[in-house]
C-alpha positions in Angstrom: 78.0 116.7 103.4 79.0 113.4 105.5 78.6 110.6 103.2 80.1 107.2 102.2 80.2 106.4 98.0 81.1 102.9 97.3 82.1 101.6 94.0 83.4 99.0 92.3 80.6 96.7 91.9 79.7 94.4 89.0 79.4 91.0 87.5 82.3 88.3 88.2 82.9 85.0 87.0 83.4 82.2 89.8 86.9 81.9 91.0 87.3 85.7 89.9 88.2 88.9 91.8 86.8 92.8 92.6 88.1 95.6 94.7 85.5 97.4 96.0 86.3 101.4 97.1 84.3 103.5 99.8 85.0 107.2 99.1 84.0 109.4 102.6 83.6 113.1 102.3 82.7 115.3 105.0 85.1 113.8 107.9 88.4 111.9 107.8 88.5 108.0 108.2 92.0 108.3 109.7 89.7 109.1 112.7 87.1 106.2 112.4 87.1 102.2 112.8 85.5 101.2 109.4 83.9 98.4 108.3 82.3 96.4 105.0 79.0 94.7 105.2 77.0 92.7 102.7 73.5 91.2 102.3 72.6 88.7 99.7 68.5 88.3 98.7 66.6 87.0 101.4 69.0 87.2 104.1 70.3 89.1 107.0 73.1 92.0 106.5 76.3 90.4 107.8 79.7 91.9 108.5 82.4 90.7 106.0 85.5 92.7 107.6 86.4 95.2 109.8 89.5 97.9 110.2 90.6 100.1 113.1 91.1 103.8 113.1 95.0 103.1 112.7 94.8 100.5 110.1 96.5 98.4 112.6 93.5 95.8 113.3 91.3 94.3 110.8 89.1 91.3 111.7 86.8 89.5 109.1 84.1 86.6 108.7 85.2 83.5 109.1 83.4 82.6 105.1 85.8 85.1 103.7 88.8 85.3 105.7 91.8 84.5 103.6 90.0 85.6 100.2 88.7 88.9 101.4 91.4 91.8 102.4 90.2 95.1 104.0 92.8 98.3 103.8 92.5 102.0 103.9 94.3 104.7 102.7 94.2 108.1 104.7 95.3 110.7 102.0 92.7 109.6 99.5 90.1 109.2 102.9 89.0 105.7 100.9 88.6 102.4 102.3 88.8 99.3 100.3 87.7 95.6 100.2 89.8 93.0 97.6 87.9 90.0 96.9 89.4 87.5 95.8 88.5 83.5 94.5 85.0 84.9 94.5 82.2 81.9 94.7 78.6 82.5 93.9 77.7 82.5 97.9 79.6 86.4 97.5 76.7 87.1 96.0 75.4 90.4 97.7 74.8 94.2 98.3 78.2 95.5 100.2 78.0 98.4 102.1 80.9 100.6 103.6 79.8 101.6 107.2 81.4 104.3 109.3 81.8 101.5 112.1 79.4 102.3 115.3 77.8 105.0 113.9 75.2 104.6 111.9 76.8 105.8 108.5 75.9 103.4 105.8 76.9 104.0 101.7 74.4 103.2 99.6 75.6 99.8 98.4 76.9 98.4 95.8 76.1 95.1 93.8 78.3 92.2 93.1 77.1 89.3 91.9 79.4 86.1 91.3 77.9 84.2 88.1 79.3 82.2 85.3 
């Protein structure tokens, strides 16, 4: 079954970090650009960060770029998302996307609160 499980979700205190993992079964990711998305209540789904088939390009938003590191690791077909000096506006659903596609996981919730 093609599928993307992420994990790593939960409750973080402002200023905190959380790695996220997206687990794919059913075809490789050494194959596929992959990406993270989020949406927060009452707002549009946004892309947070980006990675190539190769690993060798990632891109990001510009809110998170410098807190936020995307990397994937072939041989365990998981792609991750470290978040880091997390600020209650990180306050979201992420989802690991199969990029182009239309592969979604089914989220997972992080919410930034003191």
């Amino acid at each position: 079954q093609v599928q993307l499980v992420e994990s790593g979700g939960g409750l973080v205190q402002p200023g905190g970090s959380r790695g996220l993992s997206c687990t794919a079964s059913g075809f490789s990711i050494r194959s596929f650009a992959m990406s993270w998305w989020r949406q927060a209540p009452g707002k549009e789904r946004e892309l947070v960060a980006a990675i190539s088939s190769s690993g060798s390009m990632v891109n990001y938003a510009a809110n998170v770029k410098g807190r936020f590191t995307i990397s994937k690791d072939n041989s365990a077909n998981t792609v991750y998302l470290q978040m880091n000096n997390l600020n209650p506006e990180d306050t979201a659903v992420y989802y690991c996307t199969r990029t182009g596609t239309g592969l979604w996981g089914q989220g997972t919730q992080v919410t930034v609160s003191s």
